[in-house]
N, C-alpha and C positions, 0 to 999 in steps of 0.2 A: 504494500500500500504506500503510493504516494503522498510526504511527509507533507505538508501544508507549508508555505514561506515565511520567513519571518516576520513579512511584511502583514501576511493575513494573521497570522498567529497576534501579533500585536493589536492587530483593529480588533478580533473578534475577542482579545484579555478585555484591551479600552469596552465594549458596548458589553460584556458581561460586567465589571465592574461599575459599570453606570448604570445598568438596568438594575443592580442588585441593589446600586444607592437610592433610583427615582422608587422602585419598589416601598424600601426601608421609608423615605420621605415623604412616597406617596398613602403609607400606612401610617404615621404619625401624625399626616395631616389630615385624613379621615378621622382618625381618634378624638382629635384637638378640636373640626368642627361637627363630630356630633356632638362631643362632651357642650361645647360651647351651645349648641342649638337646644339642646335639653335643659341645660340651664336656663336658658332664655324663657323656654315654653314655661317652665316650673317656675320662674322669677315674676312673669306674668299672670300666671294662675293665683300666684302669693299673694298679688299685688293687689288682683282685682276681689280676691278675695279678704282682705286684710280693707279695702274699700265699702265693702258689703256690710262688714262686721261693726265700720264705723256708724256706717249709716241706722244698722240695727239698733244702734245702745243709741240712738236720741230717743227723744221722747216720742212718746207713741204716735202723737197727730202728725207727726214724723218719720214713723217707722218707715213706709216708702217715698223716698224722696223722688219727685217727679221726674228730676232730671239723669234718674241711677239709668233708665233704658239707652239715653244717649249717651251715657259715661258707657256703658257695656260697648256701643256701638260702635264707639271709637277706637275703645280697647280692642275689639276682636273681631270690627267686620258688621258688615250689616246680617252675616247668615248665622251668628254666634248666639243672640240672644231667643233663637227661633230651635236651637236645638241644645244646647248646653249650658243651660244656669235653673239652678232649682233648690229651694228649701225643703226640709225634712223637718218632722219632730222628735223630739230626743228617740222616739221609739223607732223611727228609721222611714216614717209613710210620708206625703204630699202634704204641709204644711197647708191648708186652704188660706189661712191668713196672706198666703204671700201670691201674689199671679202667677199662673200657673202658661209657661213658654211654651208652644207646640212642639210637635215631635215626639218619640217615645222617649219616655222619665229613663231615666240613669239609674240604675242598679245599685244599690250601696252594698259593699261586702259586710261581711261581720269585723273581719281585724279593724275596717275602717272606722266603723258604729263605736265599738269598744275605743279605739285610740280615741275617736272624737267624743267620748263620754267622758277618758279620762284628762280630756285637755289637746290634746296631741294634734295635727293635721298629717292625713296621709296620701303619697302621690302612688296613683294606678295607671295599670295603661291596660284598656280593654277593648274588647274587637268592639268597631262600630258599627252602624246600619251600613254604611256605604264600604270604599273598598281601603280605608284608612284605616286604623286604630285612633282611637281616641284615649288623652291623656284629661285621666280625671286628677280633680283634687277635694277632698273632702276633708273640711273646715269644721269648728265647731264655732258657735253662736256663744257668746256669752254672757248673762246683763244680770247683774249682781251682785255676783261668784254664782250664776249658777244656770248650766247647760239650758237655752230654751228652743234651740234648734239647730239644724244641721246644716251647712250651705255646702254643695256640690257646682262645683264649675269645670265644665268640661272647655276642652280644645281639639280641635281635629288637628291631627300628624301629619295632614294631605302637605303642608309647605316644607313641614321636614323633610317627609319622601321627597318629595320633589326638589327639595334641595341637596337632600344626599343623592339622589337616581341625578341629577344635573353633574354635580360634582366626579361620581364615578365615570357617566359619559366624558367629561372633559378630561379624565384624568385618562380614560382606554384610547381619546384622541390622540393626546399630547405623547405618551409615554412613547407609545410606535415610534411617532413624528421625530421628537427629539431623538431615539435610536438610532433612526436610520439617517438623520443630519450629523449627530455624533459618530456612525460608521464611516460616514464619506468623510468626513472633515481627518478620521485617524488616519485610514488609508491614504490621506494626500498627506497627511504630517508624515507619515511613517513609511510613504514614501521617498518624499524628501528628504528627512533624515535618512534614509538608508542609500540614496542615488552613489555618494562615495564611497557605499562600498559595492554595487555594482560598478563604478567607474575605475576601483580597484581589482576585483575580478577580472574587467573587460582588460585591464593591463596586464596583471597576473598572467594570464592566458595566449596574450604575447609576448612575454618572457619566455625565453628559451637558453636551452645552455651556451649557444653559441655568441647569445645576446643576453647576459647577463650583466651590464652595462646599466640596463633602464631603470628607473625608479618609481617607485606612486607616489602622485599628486595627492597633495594635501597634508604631505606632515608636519608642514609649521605651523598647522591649527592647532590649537592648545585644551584639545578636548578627547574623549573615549577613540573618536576614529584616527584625529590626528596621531595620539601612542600607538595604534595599530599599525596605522603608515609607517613611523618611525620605526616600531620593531619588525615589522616585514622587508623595511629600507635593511637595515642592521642584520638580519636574516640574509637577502640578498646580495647583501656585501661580504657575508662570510662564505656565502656559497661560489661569489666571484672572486673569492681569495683561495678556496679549497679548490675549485677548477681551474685556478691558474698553477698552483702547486704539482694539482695530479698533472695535468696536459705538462707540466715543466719535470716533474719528475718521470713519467714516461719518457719523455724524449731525453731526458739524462740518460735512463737507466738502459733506455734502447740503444744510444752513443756509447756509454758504457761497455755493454756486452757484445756489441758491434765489432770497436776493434780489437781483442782477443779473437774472437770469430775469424777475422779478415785477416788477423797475422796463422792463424791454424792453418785454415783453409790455402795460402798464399806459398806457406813453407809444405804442406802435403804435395800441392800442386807441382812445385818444384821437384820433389823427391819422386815423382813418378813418372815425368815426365823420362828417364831416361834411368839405367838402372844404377845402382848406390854400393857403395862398402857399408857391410854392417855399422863401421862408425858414424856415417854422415845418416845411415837410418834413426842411430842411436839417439846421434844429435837433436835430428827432428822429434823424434819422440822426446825428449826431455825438453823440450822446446813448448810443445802442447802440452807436455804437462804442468807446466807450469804456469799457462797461460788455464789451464784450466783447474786448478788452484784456486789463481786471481779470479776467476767466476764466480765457482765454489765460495770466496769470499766475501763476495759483492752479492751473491744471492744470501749466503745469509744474515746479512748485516741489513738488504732490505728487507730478510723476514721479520728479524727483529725488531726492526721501523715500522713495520705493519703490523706487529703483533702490540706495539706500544701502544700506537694510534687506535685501537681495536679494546685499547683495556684489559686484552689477553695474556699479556707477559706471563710469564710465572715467574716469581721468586721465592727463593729460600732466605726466610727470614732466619736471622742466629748471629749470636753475638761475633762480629768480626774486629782481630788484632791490626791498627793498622798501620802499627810498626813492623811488627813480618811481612803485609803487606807491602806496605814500602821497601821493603828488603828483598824482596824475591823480583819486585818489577826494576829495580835500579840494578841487581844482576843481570837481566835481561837486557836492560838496555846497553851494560856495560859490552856485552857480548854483542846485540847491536852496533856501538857505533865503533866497535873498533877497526872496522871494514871503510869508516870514514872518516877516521881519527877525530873521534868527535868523544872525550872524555863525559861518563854519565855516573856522579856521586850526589853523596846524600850532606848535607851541610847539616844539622840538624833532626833531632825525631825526638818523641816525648813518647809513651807508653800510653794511648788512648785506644777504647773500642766503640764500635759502634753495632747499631745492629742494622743487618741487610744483607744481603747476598756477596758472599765473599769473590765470587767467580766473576760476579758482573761487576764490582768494586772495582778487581783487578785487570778486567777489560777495560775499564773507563783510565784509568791510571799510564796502562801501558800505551792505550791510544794519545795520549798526551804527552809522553813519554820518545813514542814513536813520532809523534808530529815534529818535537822537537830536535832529535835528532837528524830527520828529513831534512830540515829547511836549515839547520847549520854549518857553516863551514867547516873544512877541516882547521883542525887546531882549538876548535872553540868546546864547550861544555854544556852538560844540560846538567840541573842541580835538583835537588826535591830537599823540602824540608818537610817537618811534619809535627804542628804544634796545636796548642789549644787557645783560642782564641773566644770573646764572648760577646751580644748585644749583637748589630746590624752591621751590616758592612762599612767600610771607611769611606774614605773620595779617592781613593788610589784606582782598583781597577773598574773598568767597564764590566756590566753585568751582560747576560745572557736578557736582552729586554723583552723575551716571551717566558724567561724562569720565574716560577713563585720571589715575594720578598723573604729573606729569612724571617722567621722570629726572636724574639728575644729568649737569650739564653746562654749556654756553655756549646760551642761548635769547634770541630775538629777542623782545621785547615792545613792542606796540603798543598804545595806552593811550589810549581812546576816552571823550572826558570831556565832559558836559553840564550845562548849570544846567535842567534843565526838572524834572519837577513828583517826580523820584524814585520809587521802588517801596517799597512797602510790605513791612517783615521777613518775613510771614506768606507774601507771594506771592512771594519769591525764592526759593525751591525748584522752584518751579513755571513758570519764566519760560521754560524752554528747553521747554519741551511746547507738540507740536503743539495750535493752537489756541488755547493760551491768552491768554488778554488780562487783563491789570490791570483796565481800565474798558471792556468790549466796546463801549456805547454811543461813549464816546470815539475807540474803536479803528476803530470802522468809520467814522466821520465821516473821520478821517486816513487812511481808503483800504486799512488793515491787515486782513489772514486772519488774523495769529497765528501765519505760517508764517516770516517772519523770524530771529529768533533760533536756530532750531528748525533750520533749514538754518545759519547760520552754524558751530552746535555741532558740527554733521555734518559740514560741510569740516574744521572746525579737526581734528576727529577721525581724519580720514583721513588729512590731512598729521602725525598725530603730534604734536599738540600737546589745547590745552585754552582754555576761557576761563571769563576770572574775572568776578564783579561784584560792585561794594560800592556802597551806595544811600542817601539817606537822604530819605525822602521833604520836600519841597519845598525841596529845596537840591540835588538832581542825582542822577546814577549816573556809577559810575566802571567801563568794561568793559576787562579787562584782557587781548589775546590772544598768549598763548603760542606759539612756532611753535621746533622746534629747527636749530639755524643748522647750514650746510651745511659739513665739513670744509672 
């Protein structure tokens, strides 16, 4: 089933909640003028009865005052004293004493007789001759202190009905009326409020990836749609940053595994072309081997880029030394650079741990390690210290400006320092992105994808920390990483 639009959904909430209100208001104000109209009829019945009573207690050559038929007549009409006004004697019958009005006499109840014996007046409403009810009232007579008759004044209901039957006609008019002016007027409000965000759909919809460039109109409005704009702008911008990323990292990763490929295929080519000494076979085959190593390397340094991005990593959390640490990766390095005369010691180490994964610790290390050894000359050094340091970082080195900020605290810092050829201001923003290179030519000669650093950033990130770097091109770089120490 077809969900209804937002647009109908809101008109037909607007004319249920207005129909529930004229209801609710159209019943209170039924309440308020019958209440009112009853009173009326009863305040009138009092009146003209409380007039009777007066005229009874003068003196007898006075008992009916001549003028009492046109005081009735005023009071209730010229059809009133022709069928409801009548005296009784304390026993309940036709007073003869008093004239006698046409029409059939008025019934007196018993509750009435009795209240009006003991003083009391009581109001009835009894079916009439015609198609009203009539509202009696029966009054007691008094001249003494003591009961000498009974006065009954009746009123026909005919203008109540017909004031309430008018009433409820105009109220079954209007309520419709108003409804269905109240549905059109939501529907044009609610469509008009809602036009921006069909004019955002109709954009949305030619948005494409290729065109991720565009933006919706209206987010410098400072209202519910305009924040929608804004966060679908802010959406779209990150989608036009992650598609510039993948499309740049595909075509790295394609370039990447291209020339390995082109150097295999290039030296196979050659080796078959005409027949070989076992050695120059040899050659070839140690040749693709190691071009497919360097694959083997690049593929899975971008599993681990993808498995980071993905939240899938796995780690083995546990307390890590990373003084041994540092002692097994500055071996390594030492046996590294001695192929480049490129000396790699430790100035420096305090006895701290931390907890995380000791193996990816010491990938991140050696990649830092290895970086610096690559880009320095012979005769130069790379140095690692390894101290505890606490609170945020200093003004010294440049951060990784996609890394978390530290927190406050006791952190382990390990401080990775080279004399080789440093990085230039312009490209340190950019040193932690996949692919990048300083001098690509350079970069591939020293055996580098670019994916170094890039993975370093990603561990340091995972265990909670951050790394810094401060450089000055042909006097070294200084990489400083952060790790938080273990209670």
């Amino acid at each position: 089933m077809k969900r209804l639009s937002i647009r109908a959904r809101l008109t037909l909430w607007y004319m249920g909640i207005l129909a529930t209100t004229l209801v609710l208001l159209g019943g209170a104000s039924y309440g308020l003028l019958m209440r009112g109209l009853w009173q009326d009829v009863d305040a009138t019945l009092e009146g003209v009865a409380k007039t009777v009573v007066q005229a009874a207690n003068r003196p007898p050559a006075e008992l009916i005052p001549p003028d009492l038929d046109e005081v009735l007549r005023r009071l209730f009409g010229p059809r009133f004293t022709d069928r409801f006004y009548q005296f009784l004697d304390p026993d309940g019958r036709l007073d003869p004493r008093w004239p006698r009005f046409g029409g059939e006499p008025l019934h007196v109840s018993p509750k009435a007789l009795k209240n009006a014996a003991e003083g009391y007046a009581t109001f009835e409403t009894r079916p009439g001759n015609g198609r009203f009810p009539v509202r009696v009232l029966t009054f007691p007579v008094v001249q003494r202190g003591r009961m000498v008759n009974v006065l009954q004044v009746g009123m026909s209901l005919e203008g109540l009905s017909m004031a309430r039957q008018h009433f409820l006609w105009t109220l079954a008019a209007l309520v419709p009326l108003a409804l269905a002016l109240a549905g059109t007027g939501g529907w044009l409000l609610a469509r008009r409020a809602l036009r921006p965000v069909d004019q955002m759909t109709t954009t949305a919809r030619r948005i494409e990836a290729e065109h991720l460039g565009k933006r919706l109109d209206g987010a410098e409005v400072d209202d519910e749609l305009g924040r929608l704009a804004r966060t679908l702008n802010e959406m779209l911008a990150r989608l036009e940053a992650a598609f510039a990323q993948v499309r740049r990292f595909s075509a790295d990763a394609s370039h990447e595994l291209r020339t390995p490929l082109t150097v295999m295929k290039g030296e196979i080519e050659v080796a078959l072309r005409s027949p070989r000494d076992p050695a120059e076979y040899q050659r070839v085959l140690e040749s693709g081997l190691e071009e497919v190593e360097s694959m083997t390397r690049l593929v899975d340094d971008l599993l681990l880029l993808s498995r980071a991005d993905a939240g899938a990593l796995q780690w083995e959390a546990g307390p890590v030394e990373l003084d041994r640490l540092v002692e097994e990766v500055a071996k390594e390095g030492e046996i590294l650079g001695r192929g480049k005369q490129v000396r790699v010691k430790i100035l420096g180490m305090e006895p701290l741990i931390v907890q995380g994964d000791g193996q990816r610790l010491k990938q991140l290390l050696r990649n830092l390690v290895d970086n610096g050894v690559k880009y320095t000359p012979p005769g130069g050094q790379v140095t690692l210290t390894l101290r505890q340091g606490s609170g945020v970082r200093g003004q010294g080195p440049v951060p990784d400006p996609r890394s978390p900020t530290p927190k406050e605290g006791p952190w382990a810092e390990i401080i990775v320092r080279d004399t080789g050829i440093g990085i230039p201001p312009e490209a340190l923003p950019r040193i932690f992105e996949r692919f990048y290179r300083v001098d690509p030519a350079r970069s591939r000669e020293a055996g580098g994808a670019g994916l170094g650093l890039c993975i370093a950033r990603t561990i340091a990130e995972a265990h909670g920390g951050r790394i810094e770097v401060q450089s000055i091109p042909g006097a070294g770089s200084t990489f400083t990483l952060r790790l938080p120490l273990s209670g």
